[in-house]
Every structure is written in structure tokens, then in C-alpha cells.
VEXKESE-812500 format. One line per 5 residues: their letters; for each residue y negated, x negated, z negated of N, C-alpha, C. Coordinates in steps of 0.1 Angstrom, whole numbers, plus 2048, in hexadecimal, padded with zeros to 3 digits. Layout:
// VEXKESE-812500
A = Y:X:Z:Y:X:Z:Y:X:Z | ... .
This chain:
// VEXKESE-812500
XXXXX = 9BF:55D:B27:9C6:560:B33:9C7:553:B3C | 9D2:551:B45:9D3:545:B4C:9D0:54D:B59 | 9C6:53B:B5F:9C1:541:B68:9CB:53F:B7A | 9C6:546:B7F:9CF:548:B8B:9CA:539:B96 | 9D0:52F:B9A:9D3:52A:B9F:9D6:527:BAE .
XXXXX = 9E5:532:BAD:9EB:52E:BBA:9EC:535:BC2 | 9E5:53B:BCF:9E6:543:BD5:9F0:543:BDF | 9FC:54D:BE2:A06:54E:BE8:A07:55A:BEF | A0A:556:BFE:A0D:560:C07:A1C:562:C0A | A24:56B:C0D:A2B:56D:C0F:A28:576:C18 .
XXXXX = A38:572:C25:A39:577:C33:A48:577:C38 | A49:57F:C45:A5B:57B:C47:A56:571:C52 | A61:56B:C56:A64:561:C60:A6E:567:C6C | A6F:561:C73:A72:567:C80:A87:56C:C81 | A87:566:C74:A95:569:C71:A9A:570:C65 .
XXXXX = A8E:573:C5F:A92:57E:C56:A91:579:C4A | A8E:56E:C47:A8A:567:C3C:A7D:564:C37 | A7C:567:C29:A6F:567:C24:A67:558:C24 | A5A:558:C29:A53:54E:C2A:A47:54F:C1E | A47:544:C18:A41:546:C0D:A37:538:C0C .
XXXXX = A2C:539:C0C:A1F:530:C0B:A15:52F:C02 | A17:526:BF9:A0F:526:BF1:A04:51A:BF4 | 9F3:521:BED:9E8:517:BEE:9E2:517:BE1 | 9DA:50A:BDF:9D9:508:BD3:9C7:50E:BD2 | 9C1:519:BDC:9B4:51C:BDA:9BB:528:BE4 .
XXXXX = 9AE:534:BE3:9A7:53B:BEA:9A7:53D:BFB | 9A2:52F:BF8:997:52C:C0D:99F:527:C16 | 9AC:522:C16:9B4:525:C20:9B6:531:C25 | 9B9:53C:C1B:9BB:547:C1F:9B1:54D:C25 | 9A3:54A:C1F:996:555:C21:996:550:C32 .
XXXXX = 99A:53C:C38:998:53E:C43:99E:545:C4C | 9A8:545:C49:9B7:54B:C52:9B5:558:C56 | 9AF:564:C47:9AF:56F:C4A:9A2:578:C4C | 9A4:584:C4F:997:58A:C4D:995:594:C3E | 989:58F:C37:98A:596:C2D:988:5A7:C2E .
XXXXX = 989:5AF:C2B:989:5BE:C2D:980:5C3:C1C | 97F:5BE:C11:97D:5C0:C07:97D:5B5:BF9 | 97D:5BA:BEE:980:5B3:BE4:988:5BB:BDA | 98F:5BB:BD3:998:5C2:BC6:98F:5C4:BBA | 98D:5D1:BBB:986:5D3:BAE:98E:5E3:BA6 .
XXXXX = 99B:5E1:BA7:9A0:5EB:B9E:9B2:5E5:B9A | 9B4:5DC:B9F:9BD:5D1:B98:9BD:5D3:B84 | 9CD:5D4:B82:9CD:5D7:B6E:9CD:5C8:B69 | 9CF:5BA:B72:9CD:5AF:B6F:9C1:5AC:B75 | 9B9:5A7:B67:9A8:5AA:B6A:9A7:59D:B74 .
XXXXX = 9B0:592:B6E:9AF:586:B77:9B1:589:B89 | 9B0:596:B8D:9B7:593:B9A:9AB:59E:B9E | 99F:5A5:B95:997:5A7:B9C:98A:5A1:BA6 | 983:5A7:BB0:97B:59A:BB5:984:596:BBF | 98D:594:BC0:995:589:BC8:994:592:BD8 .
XXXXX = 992:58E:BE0:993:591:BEF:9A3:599:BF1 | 99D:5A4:BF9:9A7:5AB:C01:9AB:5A6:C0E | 9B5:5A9:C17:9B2:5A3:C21:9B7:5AA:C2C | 9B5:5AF:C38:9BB:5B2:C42:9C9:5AF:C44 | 9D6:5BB:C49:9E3:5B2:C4C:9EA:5AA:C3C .
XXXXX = 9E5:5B0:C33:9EB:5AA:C27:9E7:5B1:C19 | 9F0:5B3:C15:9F6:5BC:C08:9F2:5B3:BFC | 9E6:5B8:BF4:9E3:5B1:BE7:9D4:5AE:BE4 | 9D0:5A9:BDD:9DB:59F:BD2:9E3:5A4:BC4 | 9EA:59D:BC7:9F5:5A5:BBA:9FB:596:BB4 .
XXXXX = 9FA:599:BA1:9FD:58F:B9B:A0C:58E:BA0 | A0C:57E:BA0:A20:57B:B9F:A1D:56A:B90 | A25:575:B86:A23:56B:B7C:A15:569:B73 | A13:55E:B6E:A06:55D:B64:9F8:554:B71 | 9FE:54C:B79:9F4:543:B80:9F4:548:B92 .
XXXXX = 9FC:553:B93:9FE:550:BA3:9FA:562:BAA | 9F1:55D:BB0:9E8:569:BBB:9F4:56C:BC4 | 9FB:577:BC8:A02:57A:BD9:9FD:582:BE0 | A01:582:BEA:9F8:588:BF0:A0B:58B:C02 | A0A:598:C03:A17:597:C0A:A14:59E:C19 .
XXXXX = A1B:59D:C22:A19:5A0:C31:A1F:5AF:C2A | A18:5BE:C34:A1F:5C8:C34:A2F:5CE:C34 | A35:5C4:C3A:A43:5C5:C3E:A49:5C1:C2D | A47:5B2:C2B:A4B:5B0:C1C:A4C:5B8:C16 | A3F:5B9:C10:A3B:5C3:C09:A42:5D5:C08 .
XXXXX = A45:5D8:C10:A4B:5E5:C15:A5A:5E1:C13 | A60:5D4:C18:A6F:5D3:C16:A73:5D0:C0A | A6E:5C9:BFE:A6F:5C1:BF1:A6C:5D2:BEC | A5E:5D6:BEF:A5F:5E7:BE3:A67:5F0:BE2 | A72:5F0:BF0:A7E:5F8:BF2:A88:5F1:BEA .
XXXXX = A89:5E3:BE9:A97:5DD:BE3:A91:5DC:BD6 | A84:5E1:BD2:A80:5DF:BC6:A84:5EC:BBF | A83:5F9:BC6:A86:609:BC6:A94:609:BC1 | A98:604:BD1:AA8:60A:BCC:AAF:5FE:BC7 | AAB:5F7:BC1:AB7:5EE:BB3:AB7:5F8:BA9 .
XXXXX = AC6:5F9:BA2:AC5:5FE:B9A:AC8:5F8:B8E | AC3:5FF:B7E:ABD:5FB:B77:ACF:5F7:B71 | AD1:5EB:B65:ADD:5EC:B5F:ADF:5F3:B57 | AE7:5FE:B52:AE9:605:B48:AEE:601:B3D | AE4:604:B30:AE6:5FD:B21:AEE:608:B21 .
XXXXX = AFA:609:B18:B01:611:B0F:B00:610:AFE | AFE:616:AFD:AFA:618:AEB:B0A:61A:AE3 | B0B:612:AD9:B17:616:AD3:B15:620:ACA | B1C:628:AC8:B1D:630:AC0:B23:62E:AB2 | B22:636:AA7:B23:632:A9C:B2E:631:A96 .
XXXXX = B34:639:A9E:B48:638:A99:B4F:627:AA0 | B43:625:AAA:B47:617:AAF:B40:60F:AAA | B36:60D:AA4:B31:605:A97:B37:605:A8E | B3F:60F:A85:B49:60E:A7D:B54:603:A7D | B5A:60A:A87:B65:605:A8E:B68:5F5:A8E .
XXXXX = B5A:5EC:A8D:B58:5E5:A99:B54:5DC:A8C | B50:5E5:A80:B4B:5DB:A73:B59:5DF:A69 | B62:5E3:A6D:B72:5E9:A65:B78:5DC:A67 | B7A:5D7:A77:B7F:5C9:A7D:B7C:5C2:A76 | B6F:5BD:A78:B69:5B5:A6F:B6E:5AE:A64 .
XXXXX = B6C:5B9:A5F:B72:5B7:A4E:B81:5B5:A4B | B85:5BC:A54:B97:5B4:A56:B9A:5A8:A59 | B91:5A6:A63:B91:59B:A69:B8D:58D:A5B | B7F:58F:A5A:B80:588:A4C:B88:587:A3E | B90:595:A3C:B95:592:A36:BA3:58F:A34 .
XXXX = BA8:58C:A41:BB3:584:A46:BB5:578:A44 | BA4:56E:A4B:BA3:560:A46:BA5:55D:A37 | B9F:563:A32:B9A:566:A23:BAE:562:A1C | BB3:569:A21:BC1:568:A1A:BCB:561:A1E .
């Protein structure tokens, strides 16, 4: 497992724009905030242990090395545009159009062919 590194907060800014801060430890954060807890039921084992914090959502892996950690508002606005994207729809071809599609083909080659 790679180990987590970079701790990044994310926040909005006074204009609507995502503010995003990354540190390369822990203890800036631990001064800034108040801890409330630690993570001990996280499915990425790497992110158990890690301090909870008052006023902020996490920690939740982003990637292989990077801890986030997001303001309530984020968090709540990114899970809704996370919700409602919708998914792209695969279409499956069907087998009259696999046929079809390998009939060409073979015209097609054997067009060059002559």
C-alpha cells in the first residue's frame, strides 16, 4: 500500500470557487482545528486512526497518497453533482448487427483482394 502523504482540505471561497490546500503532514491541520475524534471504521485501512475534526467532513481517500478532508457545504454540493450525473449509456450490439458488420467486412476485403 502507498502511504498517504498529502493532506488536503478543501473549502469554497467567497465567490463560489473551490479552495483547495494541500499539506505535506497532519499538524498544520491538527493546529488549525479542533479534533472531535479519530476514524476507526474507514474500508481504506490507511485512513484509519487519522483525526476527525470539527467543521469538516472526513477523512476520505482522494487517490493512492492523498488524505481530504472537505468543509460541509463542499461536500454536500460535489455529492449532489456527484448523484445527479448521469451515467453514459453502453449499447450492446446485437447479433444480427455483429453479422452485418462482419458480412461488410468480408466485402470489403474482398474487394481489395480483386
Amino acid at each position: 500500500m502507498a502511504k498517504k502523504d498529502t493532506f488536503r482540505i478543501v473549502t469554497r471561497g467567497s465567490d463560489g470557487s473551490l479552495l483547495i490546500r494541500d499539506y505535506p503532514s497532519i499538524d498544520p491541520i491538527l493546529n488549525a482545528n479542533i479534533q472531535i475524534g479519530s476514524d476507526d471504521c474507514s474500508t481504506d485501512l490507511e485512513l484509519r486512526g487519522l483525526p476527525v475534526f470539527r467543521g469538516l467532513i472526513g477523512p476520505m481517500p482522494e487517490g493512492k497518497n492523498i488524505v481530504r478532508y472537505e468543509s460541509p457545504e463542499v461536500f454536500e454540493t460535489l455529492t449532489k453533482e456527484w448523484g445527479n450525473a448521469k451515467p453514459r449509456r453502453r449499447t450492446r450490439r446485437s447479433a444480427a448487427t455483429i453479422a452485418a458488420e462482419a458480412a461488410e467486412a468480408a466485402e470489403a476485403a474482398e474487394a481489395t483482394i480483386a
